[in-house]
PyMOL commands that place a pseudoatom at each C-alpha (Angstrom):
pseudoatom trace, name=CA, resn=UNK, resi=1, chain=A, elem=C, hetatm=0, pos=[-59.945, -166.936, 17.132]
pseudoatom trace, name=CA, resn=UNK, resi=2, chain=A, elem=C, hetatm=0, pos=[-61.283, -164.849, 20.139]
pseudoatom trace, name=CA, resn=UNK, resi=3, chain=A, elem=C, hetatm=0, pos=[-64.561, -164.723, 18.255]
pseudoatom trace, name=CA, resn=UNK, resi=4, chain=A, elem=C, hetatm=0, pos=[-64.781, -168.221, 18.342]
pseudoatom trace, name=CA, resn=UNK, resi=5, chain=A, elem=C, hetatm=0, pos=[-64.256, -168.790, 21.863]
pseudoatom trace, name=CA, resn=UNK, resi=6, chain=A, elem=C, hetatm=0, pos=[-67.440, -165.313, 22.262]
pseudoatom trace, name=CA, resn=UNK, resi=7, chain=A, elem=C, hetatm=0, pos=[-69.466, -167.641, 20.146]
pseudoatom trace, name=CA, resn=UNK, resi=8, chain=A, elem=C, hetatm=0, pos=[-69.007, -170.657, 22.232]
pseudoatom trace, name=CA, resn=UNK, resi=9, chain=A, elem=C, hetatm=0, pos=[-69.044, -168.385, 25.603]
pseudoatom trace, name=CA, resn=UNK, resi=10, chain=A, elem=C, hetatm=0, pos=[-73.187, -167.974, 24.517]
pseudoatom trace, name=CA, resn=UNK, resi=11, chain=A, elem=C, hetatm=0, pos=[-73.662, -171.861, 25.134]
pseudoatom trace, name=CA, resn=UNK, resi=12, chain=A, elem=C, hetatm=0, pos=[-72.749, -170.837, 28.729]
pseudoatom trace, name=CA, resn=UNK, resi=13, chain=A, elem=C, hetatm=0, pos=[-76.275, -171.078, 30.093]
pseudoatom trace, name=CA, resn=UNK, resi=14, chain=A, elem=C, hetatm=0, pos=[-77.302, -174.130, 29.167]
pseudoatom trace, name=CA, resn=UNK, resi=15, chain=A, elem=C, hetatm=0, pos=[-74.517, -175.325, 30.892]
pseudoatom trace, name=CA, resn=UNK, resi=16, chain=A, elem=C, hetatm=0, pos=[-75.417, -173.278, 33.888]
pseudoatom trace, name=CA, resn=UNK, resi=17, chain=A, elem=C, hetatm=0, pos=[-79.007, -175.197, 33.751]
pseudoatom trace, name=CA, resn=UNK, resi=18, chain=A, elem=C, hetatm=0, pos=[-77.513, -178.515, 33.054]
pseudoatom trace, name=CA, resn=UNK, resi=19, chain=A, elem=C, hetatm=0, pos=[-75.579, -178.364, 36.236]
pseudoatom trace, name=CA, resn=UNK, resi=20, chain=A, elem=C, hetatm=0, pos=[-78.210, -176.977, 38.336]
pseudoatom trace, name=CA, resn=UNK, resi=21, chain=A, elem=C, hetatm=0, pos=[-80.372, -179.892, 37.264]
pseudoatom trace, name=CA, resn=UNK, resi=22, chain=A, elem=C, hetatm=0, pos=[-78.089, -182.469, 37.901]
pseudoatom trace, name=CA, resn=UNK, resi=23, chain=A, elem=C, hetatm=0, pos=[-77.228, -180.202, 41.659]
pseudoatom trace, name=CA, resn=UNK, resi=24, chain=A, elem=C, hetatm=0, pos=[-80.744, -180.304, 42.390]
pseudoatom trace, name=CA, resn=UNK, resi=25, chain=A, elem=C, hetatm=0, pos=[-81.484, -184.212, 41.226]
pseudoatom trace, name=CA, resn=UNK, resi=26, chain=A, elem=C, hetatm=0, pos=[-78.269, -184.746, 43.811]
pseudoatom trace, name=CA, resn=UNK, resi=27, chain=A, elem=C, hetatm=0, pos=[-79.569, -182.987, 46.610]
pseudoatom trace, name=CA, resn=UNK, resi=28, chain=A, elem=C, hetatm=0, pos=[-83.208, -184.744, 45.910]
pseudoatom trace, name=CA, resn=UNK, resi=29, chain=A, elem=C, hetatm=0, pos=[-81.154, -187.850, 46.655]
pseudoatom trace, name=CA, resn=UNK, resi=30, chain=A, elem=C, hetatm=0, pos=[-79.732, -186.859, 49.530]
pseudoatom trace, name=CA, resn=UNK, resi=31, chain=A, elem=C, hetatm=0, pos=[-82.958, -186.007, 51.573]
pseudoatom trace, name=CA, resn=UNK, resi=32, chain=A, elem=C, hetatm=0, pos=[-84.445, -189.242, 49.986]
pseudoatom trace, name=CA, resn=UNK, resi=33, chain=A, elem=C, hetatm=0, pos=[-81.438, -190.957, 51.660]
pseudoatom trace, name=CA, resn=UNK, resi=34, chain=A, elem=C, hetatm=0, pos=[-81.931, -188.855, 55.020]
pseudoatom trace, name=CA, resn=UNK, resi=35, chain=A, elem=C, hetatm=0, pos=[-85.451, -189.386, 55.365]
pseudoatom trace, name=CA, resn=UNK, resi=36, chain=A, elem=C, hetatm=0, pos=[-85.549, -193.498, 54.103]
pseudoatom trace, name=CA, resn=UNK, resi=37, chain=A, elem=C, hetatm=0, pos=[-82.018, -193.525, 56.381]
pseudoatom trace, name=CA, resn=UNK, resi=38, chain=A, elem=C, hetatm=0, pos=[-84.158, -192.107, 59.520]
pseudoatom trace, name=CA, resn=UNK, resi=39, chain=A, elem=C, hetatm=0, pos=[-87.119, -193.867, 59.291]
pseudoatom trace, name=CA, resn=UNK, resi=40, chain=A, elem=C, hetatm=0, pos=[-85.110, -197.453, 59.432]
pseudoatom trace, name=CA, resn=UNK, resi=41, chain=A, elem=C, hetatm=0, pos=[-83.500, -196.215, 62.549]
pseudoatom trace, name=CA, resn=UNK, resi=42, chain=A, elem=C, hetatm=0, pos=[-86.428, -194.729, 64.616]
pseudoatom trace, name=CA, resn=UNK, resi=43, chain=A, elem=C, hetatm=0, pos=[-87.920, -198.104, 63.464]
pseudoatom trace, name=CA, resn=UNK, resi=44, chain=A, elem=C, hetatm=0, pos=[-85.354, -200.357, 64.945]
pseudoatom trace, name=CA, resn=UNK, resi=45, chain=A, elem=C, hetatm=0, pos=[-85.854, -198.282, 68.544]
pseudoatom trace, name=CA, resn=UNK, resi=46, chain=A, elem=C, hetatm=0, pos=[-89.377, -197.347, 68.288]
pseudoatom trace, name=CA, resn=UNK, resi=47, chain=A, elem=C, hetatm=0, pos=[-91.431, -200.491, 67.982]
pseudoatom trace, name=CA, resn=UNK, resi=48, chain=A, elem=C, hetatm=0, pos=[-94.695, -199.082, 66.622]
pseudoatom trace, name=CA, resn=UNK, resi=49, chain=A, elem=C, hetatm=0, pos=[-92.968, -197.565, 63.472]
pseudoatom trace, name=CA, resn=UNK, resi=50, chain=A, elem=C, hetatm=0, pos=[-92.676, -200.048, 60.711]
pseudoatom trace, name=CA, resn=UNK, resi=51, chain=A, elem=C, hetatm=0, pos=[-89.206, -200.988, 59.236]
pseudoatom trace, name=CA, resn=UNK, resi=52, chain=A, elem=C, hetatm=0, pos=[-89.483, -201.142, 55.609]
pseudoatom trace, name=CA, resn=UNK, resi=53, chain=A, elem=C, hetatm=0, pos=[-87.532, -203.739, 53.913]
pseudoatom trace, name=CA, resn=UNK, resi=54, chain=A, elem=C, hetatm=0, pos=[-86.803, -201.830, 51.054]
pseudoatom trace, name=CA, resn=UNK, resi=55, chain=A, elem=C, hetatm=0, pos=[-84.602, -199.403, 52.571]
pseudoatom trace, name=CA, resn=UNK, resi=56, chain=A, elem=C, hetatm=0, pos=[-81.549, -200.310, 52.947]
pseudoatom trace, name=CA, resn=UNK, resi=57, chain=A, elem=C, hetatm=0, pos=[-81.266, -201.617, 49.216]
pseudoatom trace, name=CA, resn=UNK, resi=58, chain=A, elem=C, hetatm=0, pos=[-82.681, -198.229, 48.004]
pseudoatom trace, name=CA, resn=UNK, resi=59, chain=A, elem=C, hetatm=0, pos=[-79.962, -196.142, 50.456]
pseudoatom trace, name=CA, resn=UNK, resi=60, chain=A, elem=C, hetatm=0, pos=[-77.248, -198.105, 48.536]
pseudoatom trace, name=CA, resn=UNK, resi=61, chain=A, elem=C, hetatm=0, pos=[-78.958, -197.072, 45.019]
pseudoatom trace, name=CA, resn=UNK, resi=62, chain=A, elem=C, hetatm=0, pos=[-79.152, -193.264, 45.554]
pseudoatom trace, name=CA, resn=UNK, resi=63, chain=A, elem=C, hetatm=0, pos=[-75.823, -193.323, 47.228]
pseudoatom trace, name=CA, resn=UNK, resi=64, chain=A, elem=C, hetatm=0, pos=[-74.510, -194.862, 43.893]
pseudoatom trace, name=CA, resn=UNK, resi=65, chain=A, elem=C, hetatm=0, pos=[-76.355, -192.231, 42.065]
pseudoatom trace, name=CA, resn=UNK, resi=66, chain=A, elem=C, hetatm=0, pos=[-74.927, -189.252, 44.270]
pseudoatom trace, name=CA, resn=UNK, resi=67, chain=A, elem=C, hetatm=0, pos=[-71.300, -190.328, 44.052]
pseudoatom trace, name=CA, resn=UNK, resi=68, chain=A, elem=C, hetatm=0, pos=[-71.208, -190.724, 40.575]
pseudoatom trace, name=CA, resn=UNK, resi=69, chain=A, elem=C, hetatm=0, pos=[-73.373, -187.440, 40.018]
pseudoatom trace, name=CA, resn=UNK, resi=70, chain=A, elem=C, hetatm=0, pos=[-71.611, -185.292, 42.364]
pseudoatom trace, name=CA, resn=UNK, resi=71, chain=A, elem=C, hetatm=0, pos=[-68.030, -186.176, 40.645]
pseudoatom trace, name=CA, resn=UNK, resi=72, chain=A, elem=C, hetatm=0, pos=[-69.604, -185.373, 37.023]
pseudoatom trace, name=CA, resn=UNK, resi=73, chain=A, elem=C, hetatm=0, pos=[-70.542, -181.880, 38.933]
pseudoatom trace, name=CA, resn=UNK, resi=74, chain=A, elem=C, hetatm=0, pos=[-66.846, -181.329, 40.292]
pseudoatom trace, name=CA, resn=UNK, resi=75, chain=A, elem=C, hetatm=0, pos=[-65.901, -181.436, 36.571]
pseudoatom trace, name=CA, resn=UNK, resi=76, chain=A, elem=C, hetatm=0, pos=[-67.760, -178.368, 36.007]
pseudoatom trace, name=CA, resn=UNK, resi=77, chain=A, elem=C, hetatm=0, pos=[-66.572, -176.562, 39.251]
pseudoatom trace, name=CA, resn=UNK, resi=78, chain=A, elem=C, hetatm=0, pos=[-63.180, -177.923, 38.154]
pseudoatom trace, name=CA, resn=UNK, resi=79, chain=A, elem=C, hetatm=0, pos=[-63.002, -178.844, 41.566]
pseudoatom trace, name=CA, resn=UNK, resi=80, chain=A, elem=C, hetatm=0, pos=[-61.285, -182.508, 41.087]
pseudoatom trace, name=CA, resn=UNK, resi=81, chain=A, elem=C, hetatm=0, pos=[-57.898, -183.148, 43.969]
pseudoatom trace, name=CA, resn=UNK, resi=82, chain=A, elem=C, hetatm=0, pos=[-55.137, -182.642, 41.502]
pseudoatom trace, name=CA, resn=UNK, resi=83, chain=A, elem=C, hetatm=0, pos=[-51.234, -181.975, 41.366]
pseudoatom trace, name=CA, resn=UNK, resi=84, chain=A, elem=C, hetatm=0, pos=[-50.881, -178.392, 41.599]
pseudoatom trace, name=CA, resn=UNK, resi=85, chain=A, elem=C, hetatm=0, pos=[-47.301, -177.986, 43.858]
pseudoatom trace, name=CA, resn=UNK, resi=86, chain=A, elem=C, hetatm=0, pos=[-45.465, -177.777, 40.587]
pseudoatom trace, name=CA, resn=UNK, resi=87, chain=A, elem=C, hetatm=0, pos=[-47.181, -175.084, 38.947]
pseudoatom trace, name=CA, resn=UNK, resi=88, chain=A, elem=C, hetatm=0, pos=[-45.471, -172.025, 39.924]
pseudoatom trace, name=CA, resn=UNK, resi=89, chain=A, elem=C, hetatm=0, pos=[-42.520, -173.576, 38.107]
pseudoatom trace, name=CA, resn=UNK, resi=90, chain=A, elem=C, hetatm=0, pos=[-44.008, -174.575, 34.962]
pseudoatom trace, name=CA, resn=UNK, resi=91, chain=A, elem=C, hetatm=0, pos=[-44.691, -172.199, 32.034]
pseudoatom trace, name=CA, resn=UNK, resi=92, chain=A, elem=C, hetatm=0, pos=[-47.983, -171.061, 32.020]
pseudoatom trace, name=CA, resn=UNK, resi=93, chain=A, elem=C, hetatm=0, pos=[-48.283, -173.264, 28.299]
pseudoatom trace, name=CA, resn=UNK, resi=94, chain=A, elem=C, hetatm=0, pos=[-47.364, -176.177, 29.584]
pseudoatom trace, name=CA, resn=UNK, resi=95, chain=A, elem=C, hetatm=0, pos=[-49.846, -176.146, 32.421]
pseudoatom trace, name=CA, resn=UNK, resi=96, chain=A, elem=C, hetatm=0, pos=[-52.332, -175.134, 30.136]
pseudoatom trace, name=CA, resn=UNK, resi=97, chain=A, elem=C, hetatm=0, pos=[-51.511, -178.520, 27.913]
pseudoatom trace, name=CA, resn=UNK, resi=98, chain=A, elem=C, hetatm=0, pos=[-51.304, -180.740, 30.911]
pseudoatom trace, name=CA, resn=UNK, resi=99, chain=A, elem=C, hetatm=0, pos=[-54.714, -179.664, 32.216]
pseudoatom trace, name=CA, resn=UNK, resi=100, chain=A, elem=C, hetatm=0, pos=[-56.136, -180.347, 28.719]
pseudoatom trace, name=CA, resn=UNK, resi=101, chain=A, elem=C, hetatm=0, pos=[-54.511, -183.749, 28.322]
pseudoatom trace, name=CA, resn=UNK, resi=102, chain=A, elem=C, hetatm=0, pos=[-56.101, -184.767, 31.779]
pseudoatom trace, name=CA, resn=UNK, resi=103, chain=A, elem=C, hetatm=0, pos=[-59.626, -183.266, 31.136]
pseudoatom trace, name=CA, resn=UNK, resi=104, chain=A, elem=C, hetatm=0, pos=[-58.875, -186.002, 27.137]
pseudoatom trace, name=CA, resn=UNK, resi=105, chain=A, elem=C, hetatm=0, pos=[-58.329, -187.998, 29.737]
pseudoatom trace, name=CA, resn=UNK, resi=106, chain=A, elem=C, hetatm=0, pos=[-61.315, -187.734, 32.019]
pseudoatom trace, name=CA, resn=UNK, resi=107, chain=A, elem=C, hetatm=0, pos=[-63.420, -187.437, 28.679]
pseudoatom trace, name=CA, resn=UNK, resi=108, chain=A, elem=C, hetatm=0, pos=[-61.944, -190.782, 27.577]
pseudoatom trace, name=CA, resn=UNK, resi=109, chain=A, elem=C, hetatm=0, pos=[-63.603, -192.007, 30.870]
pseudoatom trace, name=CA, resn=UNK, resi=110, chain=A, elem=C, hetatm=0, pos=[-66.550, -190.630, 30.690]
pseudoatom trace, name=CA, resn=UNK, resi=111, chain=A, elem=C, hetatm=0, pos=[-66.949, -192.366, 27.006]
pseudoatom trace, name=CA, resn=UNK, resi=112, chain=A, elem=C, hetatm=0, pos=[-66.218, -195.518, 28.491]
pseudoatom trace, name=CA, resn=UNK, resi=113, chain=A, elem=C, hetatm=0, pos=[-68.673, -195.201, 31.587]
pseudoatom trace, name=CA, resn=UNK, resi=114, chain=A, elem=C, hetatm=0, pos=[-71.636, -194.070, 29.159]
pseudoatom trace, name=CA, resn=UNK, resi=115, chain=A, elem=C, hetatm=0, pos=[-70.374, -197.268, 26.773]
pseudoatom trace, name=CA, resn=UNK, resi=116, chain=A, elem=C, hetatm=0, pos=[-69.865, -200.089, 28.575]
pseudoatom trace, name=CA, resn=UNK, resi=117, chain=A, elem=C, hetatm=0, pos=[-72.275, -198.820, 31.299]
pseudoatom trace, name=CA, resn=UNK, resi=118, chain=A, elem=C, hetatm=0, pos=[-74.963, -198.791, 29.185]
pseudoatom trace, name=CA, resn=UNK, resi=119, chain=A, elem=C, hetatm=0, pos=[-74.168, -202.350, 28.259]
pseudoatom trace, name=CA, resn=UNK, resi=120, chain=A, elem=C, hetatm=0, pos=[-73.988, -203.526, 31.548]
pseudoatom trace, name=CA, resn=UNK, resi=121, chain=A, elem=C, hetatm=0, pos=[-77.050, -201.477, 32.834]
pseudoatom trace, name=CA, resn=UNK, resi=122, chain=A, elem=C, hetatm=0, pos=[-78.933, -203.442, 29.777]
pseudoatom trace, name=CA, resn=UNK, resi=123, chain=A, elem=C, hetatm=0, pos=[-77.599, -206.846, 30.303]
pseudoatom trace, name=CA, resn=UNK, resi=124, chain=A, elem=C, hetatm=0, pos=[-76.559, -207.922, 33.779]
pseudoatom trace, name=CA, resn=UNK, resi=125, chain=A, elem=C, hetatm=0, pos=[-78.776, -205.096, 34.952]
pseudoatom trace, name=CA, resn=UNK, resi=126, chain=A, elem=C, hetatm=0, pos=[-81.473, -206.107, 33.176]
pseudoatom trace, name=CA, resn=UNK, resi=127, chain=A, elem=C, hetatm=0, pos=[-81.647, -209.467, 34.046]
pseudoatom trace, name=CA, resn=UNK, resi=128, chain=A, elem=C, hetatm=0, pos=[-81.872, -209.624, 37.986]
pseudoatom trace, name=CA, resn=UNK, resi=129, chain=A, elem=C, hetatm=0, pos=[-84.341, -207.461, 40.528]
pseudoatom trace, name=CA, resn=UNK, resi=130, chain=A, elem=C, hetatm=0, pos=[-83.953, -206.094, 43.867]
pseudoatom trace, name=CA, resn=UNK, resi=131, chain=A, elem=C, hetatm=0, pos=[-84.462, -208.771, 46.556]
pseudoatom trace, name=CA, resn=UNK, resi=132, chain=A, elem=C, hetatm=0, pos=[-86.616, -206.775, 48.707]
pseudoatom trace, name=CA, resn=UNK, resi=133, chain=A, elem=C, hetatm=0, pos=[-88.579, -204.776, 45.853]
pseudoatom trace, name=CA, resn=UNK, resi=134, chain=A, elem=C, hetatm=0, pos=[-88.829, -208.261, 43.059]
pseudoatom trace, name=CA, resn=UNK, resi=135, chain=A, elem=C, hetatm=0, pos=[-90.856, -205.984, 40.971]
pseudoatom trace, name=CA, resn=UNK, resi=136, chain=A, elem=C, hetatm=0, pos=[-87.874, -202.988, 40.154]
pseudoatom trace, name=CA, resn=UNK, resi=137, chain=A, elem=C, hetatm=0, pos=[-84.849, -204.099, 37.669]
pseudoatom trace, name=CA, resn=UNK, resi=138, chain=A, elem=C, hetatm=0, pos=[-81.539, -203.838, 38.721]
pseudoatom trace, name=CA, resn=UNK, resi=139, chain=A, elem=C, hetatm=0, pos=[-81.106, -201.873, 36.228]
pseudoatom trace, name=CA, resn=UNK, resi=140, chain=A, elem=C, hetatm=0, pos=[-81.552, -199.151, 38.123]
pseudoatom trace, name=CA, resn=UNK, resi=141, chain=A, elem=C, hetatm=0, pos=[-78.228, -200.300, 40.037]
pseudoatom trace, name=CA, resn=UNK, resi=142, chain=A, elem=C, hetatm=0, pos=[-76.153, -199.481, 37.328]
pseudoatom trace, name=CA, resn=UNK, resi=143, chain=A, elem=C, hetatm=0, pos=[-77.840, -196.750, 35.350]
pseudoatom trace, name=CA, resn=UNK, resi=144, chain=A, elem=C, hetatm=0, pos=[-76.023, -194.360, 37.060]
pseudoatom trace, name=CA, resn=UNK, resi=145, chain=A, elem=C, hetatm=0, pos=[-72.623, -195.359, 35.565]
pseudoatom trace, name=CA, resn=UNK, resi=146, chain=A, elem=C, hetatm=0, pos=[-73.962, -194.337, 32.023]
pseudoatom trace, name=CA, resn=UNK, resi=147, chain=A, elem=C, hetatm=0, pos=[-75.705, -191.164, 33.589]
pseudoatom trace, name=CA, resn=UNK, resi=148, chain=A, elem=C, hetatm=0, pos=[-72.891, -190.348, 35.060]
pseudoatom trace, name=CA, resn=UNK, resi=149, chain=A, elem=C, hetatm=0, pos=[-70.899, -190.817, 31.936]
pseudoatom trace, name=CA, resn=UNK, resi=150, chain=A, elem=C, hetatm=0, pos=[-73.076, -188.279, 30.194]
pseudoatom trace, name=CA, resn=UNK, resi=151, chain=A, elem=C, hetatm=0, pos=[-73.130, -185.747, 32.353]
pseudoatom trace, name=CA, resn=UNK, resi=152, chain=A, elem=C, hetatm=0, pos=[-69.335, -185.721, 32.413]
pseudoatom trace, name=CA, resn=UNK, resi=153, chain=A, elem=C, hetatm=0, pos=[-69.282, -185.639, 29.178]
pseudoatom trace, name=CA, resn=UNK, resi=154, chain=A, elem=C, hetatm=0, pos=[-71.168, -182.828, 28.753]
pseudoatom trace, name=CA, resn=UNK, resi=155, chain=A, elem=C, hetatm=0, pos=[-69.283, -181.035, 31.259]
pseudoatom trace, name=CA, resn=UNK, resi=156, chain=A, elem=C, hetatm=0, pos=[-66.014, -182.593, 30.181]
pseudoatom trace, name=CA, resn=UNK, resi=157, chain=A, elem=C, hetatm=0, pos=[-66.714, -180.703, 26.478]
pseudoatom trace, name=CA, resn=UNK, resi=158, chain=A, elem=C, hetatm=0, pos=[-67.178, -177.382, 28.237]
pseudoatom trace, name=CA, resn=UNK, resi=159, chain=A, elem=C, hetatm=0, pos=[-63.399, -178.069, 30.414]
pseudoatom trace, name=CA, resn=UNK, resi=160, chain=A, elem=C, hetatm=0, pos=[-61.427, -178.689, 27.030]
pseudoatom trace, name=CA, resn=UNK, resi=161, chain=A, elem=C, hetatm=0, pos=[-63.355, -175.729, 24.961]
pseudoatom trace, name=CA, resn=UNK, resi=162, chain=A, elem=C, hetatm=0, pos=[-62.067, -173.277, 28.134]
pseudoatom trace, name=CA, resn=UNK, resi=163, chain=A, elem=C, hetatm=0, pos=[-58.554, -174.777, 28.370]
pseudoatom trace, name=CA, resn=UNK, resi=164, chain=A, elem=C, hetatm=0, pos=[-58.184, -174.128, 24.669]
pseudoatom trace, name=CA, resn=UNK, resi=165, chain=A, elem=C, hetatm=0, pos=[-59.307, -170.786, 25.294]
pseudoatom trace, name=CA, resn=UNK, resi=166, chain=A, elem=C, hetatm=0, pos=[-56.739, -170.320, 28.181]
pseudoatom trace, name=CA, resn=UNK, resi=167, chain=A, elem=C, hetatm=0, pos=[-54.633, -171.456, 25.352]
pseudoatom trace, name=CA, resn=UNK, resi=168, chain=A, elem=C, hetatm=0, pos=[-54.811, -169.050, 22.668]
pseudoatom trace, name=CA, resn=UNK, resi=169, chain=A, elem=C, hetatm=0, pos=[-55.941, -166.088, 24.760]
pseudoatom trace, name=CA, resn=UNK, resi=170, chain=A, elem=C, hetatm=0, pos=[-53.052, -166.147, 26.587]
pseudoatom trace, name=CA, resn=UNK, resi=171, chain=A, elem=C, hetatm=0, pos=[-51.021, -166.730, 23.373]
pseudoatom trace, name=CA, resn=UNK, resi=172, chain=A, elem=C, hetatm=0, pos=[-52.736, -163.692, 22.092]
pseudoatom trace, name=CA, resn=UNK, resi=173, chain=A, elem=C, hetatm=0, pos=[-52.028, -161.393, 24.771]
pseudoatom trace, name=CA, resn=UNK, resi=174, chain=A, elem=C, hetatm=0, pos=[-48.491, -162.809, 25.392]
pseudoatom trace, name=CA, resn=UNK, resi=175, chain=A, elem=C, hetatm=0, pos=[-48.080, -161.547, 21.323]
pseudoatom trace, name=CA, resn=UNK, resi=176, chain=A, elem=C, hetatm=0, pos=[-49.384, -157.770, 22.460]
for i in range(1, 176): cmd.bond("trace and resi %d" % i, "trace and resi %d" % (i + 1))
show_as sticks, trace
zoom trace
């Protein structure tokens, strides 16, 4: 079984790149969000700077994409708040099957954000514009729900492929 998990331990980088992608589309975001965020303010106290109109709709939108991005790269960090006060108490096993039914869990979520998402991102999205930009889709409102969905999928695969290895390594080595 180790040889498995030394198999699936060469997919590694492509992880590695997949999260530095989505790390680098989030920070892209958040200097979009900076600069569009300061340029509405200096133009409500400096007269000669023009406001745009679009801005404040467009702060909302990469907001919506940064949340939901940044929580798909916690997965990967495994850096999600969680119960941990009980640990020290629990066999090791047992904490090892609890963390894999939550990342099921999480992966169940991440099915149903990429699922009905999608269909929402197609249909209501579809359908209506920005008011301040008529000529962009709102779809781009809710894409980031299915994105977000596949990105934590993605990551979600690589959390349940590790606990199983803290699973039977450990087993292993407890057997030694």
């Amino acid at each position: 079984m180790p040889g498995f998990f030394i198999t699936l331990r060469k997919v590694e980088p492509v992880y590695q790149l997949v999260y530095k992608i989505f790390l680098n589309i989030c920070k892209a975001l958040l200097v979009a969000d900076i600069l569009i965020t300061s340029w509405i303010v200096l133009a409500r106290y400096i007269k000669v700077i023009p406001a745009p109109n679009w801005g404040e709709e467009l702060i909302l939108t990469l907001m919506a994409y940064m949340a939901v991005l940044s929580a798909s790269l916690a997965i990967k960090r495994n850096a999600h708040i969680r119960m941990t006060s009980f640990d020290r108490y629990l066999p090791k096993n047992l904490i090892i099957a609890l963390d894999l039914l939550a990342d099921i869990a999480v992966l169940i979520l991440a099915i149903i954000m990429l699922v009905v998402g999608w269909k929402y991102a197609l249909s209501i999205g579809a359908k209506g514009s920005y008011i301040s930009m008529p000529w962009l889709s709102k779809f781009w409102m809710y894409f980031p729900i299915p994105l977000a969905g596949v990105a934590m999928i993605f990551f979600e695969v690589e959390r349940i492929v590790l606990d199983f290895e803290r699973f039977f390594v450990k087993e292993k080595e407890d057997k030694a």
